[in-house]
C-alpha positions in Angstrom: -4.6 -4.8 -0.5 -5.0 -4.9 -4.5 -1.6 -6.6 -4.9 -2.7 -9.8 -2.8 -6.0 -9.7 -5.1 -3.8 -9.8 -7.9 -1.9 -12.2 -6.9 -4.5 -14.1 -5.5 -6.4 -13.9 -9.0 -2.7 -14.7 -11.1 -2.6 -17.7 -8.7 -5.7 -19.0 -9.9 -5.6 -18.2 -12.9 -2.1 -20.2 -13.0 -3.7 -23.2 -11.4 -6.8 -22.9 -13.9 -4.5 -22.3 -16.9 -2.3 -25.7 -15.5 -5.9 -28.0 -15.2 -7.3 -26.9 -18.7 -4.2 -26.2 -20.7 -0.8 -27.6 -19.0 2.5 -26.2 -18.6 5.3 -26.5 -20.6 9.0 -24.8 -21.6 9.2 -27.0 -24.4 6.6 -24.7 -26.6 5.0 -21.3 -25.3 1.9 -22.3 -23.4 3.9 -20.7 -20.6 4.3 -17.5 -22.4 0.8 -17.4 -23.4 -0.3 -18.0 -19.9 1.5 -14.9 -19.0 0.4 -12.8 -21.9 -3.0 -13.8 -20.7 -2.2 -13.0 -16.8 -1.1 -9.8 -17.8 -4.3 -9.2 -19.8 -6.4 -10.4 -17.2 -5.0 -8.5 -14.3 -4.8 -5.0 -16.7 -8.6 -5.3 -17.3 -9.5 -6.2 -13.8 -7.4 -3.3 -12.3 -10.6 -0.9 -11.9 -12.7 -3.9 -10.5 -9.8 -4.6 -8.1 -9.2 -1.6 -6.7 -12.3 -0.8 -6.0 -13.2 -4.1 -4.0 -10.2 -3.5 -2.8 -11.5 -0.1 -1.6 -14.4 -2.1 -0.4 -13.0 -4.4 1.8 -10.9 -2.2 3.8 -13.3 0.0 4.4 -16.1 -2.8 5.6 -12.7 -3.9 7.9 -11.9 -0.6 9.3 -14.3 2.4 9.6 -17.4 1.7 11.6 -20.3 2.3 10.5 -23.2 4.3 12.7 -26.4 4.2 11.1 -27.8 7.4 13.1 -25.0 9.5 11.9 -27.0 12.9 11.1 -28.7 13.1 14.5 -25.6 12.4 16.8 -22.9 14.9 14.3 -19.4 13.6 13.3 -17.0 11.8 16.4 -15.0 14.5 18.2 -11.7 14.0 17.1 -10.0 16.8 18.6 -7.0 14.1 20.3 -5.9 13.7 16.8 -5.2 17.2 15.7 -2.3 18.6 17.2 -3.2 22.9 17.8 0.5 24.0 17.0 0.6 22.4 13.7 -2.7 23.4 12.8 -2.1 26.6 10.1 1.4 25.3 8.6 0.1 24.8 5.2 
């Protein structure tokens, strides 16, 4: 999930850096813009992993707001009994 924010964010970043700046092979705004990329996706790595973190848990754990007077959901179909002391 963090990779397609990072890409999603080097994306704009590319589109933003096109707009304001330009593109060019002829001199190194290109290698500036990737310099900078690598920067900004470096120093946003904490922030994107955890909204990362964030959004796949809002997606898949449910949440039950009376949790400590109904106990944790009996799981027992997902634990298999013969497997249960190979550590």
């Amino acid at each position: 999930m963090s990779y397609m924010l990072a890409v999603a964010l080097s994306v704009a970043s590319a589109i933003a850096w096109w707009v304001l700046i330009g593109f060019s092979l002829q001199d190194n705004r290109f290698v500036y813009w990737i310099i900078f990329n690598a920067l900004l996706l470096v120093s946003l790595q904490p922030w994107l992993m955890r909204f990362s973190r964030s959004l796949w848990l809002s997606w898949f754990v449910k949440y039950d707001p009376n949790w400590s007077s109904r106990g944790p959901m009996d799981v027992s179909e997902r634990i298999n009994k013969d497997q249960g002391d190979n550590w």
